[in-house]
C-alpha positions in Angstrom: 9.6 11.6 16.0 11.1 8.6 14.4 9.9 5.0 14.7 12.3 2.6 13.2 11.1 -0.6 11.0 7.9 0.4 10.3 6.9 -0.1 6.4 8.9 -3.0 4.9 9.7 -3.0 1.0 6.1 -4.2 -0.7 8.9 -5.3 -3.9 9.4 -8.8 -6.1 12.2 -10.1 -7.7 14.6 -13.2 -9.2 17.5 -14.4 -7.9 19.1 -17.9 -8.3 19.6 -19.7 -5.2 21.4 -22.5 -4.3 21.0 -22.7 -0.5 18.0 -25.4 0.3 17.6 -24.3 3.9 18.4 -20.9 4.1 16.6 -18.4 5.8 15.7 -14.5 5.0 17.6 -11.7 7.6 15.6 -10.8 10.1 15.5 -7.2 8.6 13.7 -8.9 5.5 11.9 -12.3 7.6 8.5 -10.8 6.8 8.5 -9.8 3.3 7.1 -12.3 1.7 4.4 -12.7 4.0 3.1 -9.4 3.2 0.7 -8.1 0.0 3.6 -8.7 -2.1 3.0 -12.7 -1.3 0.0 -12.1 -4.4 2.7 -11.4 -7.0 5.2 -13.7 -6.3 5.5 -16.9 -8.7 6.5 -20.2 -7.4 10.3 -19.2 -8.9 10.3 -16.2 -7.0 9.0 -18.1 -3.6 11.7 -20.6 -5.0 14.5 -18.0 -4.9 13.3 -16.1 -1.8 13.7 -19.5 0.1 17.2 -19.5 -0.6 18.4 -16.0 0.2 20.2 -15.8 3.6 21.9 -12.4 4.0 20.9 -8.5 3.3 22.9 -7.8 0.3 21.4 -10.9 -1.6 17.7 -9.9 -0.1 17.9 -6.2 -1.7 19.3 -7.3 -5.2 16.3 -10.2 -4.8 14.1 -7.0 -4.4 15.4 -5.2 -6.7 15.5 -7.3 -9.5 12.4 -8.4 -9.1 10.7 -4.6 -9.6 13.3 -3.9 -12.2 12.2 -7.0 -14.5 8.4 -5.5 -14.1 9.4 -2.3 -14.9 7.2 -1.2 -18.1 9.8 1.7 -18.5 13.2 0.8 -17.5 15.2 3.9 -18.4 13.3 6.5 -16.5 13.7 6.5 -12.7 9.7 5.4 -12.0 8.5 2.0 -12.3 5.1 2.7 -12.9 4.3 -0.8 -12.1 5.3 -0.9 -9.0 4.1 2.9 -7.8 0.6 1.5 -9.2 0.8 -2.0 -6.7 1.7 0.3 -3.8 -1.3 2.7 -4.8 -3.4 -0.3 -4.5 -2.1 -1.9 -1.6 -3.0 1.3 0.4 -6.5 1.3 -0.9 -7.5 -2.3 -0.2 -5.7 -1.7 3.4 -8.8 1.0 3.9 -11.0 -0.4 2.2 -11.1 -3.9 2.6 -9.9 -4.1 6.6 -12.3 -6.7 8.3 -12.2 -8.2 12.1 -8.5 -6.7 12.0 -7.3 -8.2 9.3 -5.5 -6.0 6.6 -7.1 -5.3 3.8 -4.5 -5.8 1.6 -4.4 -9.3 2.7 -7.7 -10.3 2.3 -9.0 -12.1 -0.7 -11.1 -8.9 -2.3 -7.5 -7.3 -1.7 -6.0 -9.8 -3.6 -8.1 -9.3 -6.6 -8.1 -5.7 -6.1 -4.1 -5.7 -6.2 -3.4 -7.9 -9.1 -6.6 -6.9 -11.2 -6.8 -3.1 -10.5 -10.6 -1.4 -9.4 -13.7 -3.5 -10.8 -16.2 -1.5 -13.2 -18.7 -2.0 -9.6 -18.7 -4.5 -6.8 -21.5 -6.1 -4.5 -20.0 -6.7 -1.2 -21.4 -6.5 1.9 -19.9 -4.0 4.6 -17.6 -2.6 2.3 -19.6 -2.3 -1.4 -19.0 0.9 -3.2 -22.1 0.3 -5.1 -24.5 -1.0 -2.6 -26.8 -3.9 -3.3 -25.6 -7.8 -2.4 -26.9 -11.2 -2.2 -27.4 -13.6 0.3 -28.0 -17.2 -0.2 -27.9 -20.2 2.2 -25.1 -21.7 3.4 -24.5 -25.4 5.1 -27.3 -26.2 7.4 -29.0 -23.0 8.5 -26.2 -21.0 8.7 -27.2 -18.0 6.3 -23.8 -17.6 3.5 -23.4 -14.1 2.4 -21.8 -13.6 -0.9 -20.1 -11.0 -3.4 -18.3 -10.0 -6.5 -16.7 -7.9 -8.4 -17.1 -7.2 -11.6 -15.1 -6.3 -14.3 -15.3 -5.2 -18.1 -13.1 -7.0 -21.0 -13.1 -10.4 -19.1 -11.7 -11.9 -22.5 -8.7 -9.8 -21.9 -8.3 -11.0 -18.1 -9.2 -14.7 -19.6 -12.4 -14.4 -17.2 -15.4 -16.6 -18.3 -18.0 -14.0 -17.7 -16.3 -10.4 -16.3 -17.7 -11.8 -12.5 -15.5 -12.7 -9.7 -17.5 -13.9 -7.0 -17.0 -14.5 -3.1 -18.4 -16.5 -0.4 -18.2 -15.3 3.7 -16.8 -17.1 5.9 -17.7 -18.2 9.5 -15.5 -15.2 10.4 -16.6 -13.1 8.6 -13.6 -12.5 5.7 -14.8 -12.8 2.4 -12.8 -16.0 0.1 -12.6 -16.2 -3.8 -14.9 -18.7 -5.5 -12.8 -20.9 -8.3 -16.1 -19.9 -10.6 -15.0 -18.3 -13.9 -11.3 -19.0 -14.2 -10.8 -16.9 -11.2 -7.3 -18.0 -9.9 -6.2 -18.5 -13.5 -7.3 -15.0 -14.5 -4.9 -13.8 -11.4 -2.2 -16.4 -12.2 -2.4 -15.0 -15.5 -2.1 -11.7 -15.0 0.8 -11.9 -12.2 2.7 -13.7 -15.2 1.6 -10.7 -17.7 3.3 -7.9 -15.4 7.1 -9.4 -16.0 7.8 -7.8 -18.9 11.0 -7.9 -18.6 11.5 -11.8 -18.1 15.4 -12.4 -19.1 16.8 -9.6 -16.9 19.2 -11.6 -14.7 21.1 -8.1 -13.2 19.4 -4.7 -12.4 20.9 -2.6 -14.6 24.2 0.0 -13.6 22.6 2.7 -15.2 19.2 2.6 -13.0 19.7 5.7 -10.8 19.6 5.3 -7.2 16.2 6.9 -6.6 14.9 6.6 -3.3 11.1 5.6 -2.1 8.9 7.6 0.2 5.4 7.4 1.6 3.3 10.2 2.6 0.1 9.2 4.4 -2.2 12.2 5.5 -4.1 11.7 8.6 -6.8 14.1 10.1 -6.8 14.5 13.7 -9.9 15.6 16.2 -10.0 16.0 19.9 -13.4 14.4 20.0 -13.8 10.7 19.6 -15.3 9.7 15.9 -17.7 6.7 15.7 -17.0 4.6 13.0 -18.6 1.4 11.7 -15.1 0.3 10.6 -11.8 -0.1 12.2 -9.3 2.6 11.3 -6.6 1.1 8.8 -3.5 3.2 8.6 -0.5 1.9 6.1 2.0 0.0 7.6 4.3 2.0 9.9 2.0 4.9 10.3 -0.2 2.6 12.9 2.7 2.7 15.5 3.4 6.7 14.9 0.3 7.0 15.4 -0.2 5.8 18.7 3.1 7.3 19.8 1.7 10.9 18.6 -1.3 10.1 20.5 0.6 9.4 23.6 1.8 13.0 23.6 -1.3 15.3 22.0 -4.0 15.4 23.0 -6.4 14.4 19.8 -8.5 11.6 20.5 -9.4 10.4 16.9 -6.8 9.9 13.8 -8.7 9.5 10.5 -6.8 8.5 7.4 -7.2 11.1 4.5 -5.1 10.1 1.8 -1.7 8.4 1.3 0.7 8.7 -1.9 4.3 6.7 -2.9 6.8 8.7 -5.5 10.8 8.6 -5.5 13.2 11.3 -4.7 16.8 11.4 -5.2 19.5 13.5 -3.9 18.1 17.3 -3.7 16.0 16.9 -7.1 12.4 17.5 -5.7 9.7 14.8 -6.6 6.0 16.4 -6.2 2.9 15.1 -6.5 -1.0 16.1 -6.0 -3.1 14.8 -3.1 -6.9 15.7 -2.4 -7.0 17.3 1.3 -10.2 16.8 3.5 -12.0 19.2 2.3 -11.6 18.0 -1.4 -9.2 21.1 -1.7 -5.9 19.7 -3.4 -2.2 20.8 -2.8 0.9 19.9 -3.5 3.6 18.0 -1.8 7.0 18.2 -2.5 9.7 16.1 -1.0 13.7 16.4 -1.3 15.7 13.9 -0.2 19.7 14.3 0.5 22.1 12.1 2.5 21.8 14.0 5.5 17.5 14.0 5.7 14.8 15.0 4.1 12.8 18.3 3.9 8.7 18.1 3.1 6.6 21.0 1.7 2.9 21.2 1.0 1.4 24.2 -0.2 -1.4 25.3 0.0 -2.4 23.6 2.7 -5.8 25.0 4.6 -5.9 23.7 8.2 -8.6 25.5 9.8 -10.9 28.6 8.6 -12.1 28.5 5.1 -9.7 30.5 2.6 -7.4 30.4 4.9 -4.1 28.9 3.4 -0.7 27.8 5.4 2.6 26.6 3.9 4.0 23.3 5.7 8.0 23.6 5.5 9.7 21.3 7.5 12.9 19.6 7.7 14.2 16.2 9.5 15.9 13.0 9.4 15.0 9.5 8.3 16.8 6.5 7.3 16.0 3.8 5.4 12.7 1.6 7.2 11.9 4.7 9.3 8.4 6.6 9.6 9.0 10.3 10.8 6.0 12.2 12.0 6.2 15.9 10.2 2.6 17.1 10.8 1.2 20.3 11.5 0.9 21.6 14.9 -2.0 24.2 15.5 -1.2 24.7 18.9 -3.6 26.6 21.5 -6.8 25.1 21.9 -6.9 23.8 18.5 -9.6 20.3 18.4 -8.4 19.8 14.9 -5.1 19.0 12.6 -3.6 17.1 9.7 -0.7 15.2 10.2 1.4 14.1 7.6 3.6 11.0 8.1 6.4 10.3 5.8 8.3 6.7 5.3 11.4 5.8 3.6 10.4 2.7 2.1 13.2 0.1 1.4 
């Protein structure tokens, strides 16, 4: 099952540009306005304004990881594996009144500033606790923070970012502390390569994927949150659901790494039941082939070896996911995208 368009490139980078009323391709229009928008300096939103055509908007992209690449001559760019790692966590952790997570303020800080030592936010605190204070009028004003350690180093006044709720509900960053100059800083800090004006010839073609694992149920789950899936896997998901007959779709775990012609690139993801496995991914010109082993789907002990093989191109999610068949009320579905 293929679904075209589904996870744009979440990618930075410099170009110079000339053109004062030029517009992105439609392939790209949307780029900017995603998490990446947090990392981009007023030269890159500079630059991005003027690019007008898909060759520019990939060697934009391009550059812009390679110039925040700590190690240029290996085919990773850690920095860039470690922003997608925490785009997909603040998408499920941070999701409010359907707003992605990555694109809400505790997002934001999350993103550019990496996990804080604890937080104390409301509805989605992973240490419990909070404060409420009043607002204008009588209109109670919930507030948060996160808190992190070595705020010298992050040229925080105290190690405490705090937040204020909304009338909507979304959570926004207080100025207190230095807080927007301790992200300013910090998006400044992670170009490390600042007078790269050309990727590189040598930088191998490797190619991105995402696999996302997603636990499906017959019976309908009640949840105090609203499902977020990464972007792309939302609209394979309700196109699986259209043809099986699980009711519920739970995300489990997601994971980004590169792959380039048949040279496998694995990696380790927790399952469910806290039971890891490994996933390995080849990638040729032709498709793709995904194996996870061992992989327990049902009875405890019980191991299965996931081998399948299918096509993708570039900005396409495939759904690869098990299929139990029978009366089966249970499976995990793994979701693989070929991000650009």
């Amino acid at each position: 099952m293929r679904h075209t368009r589904l996870l744009p490139a979440i990618t930075i980078a410099l170009t110079l540009a000339t053109t004062s009323h030029a517009a992105p391709p439609a392939r790209y229009a949307d780029w900017a306005k995603g998490p990446v928008k947090w990392l981009m300096t007023p030269d890159d939103q500079k630059a991005w304004s003027g690019i007008d055509n898909e060759r520019a908007a990939r060697e934009f992209i391009a550059l812009f990881w390679a110039r925040r690449d700590p190690t240029p001559d290996t085919p990773e760019n850690e920095y860039r594996d470690e922003f997608d790692h925490r785009v997909a966590v603040a998408d499920v952790v941070f999701s409010r009144n359907r707003t992605r997570g990555a694109l809400t303020d505790p997002g934001r800080v999350y993103i550019i500033l990496g996990p804080p030592r604890f937080s104390r936010i409301p509805a989605y605190s992973n240490s419990g606790g909070g404060s409420s204070g009043k607002g204008i009028g009588s209109v109670p004003q919930s507030v948060g923070s996160f808190v992190y350690e070595n705020p010298r180093a992050l040229h925080l006044a105290d190690g405490t970012l705090r937040f204020v709720a909304i009338l909507d509900g979304q959570y926004v960053l207080s100025p207190q502390g230095n807080s927007f100059g301790a992200l300013d800083d910090a998006i400044r800090a992670a170009i490390v390569n600042p007078a790269l004006r050309a990727v590189p010839a040598s930088t191998p073609e490797w190619q991105r994927f995402q696999v996302t694992l997603v636990h499906a149920s017959t019976s309908t789950r009640r949840t105090e949150r609203l499902e977020i899936f990464p972007p792309g896997v939302s609209k394979a998901i309700e196109d699986v659901s259209a043809l099986l007959p699980w009711k519920s779709y739970q995300f489990v775990d997601g994971v980004t790494f590169s792959a380039r012609n048949t040279q496998p690139a694995t990696t380790t993801m927790l399952a469910q039941a806290g039971k890891p496995y490994r996933v390995v991914l080849r990638f040729t010109d032709t498709g793709a082939s995904l194996d996870v082993s061992p992989f327990r789907v049902e009875r405890e002990g019980a191991g299965e070896i996931l081998s399948t093989t299918f096509a993708i191109k570039p900005g396409e999610t495939v759904s690869v996911g098990t299929s139990r068949g029978g009366d089966a009320k249970e499976a995990l579905l793994f979701f693989v995208t070929w991000i650009e």
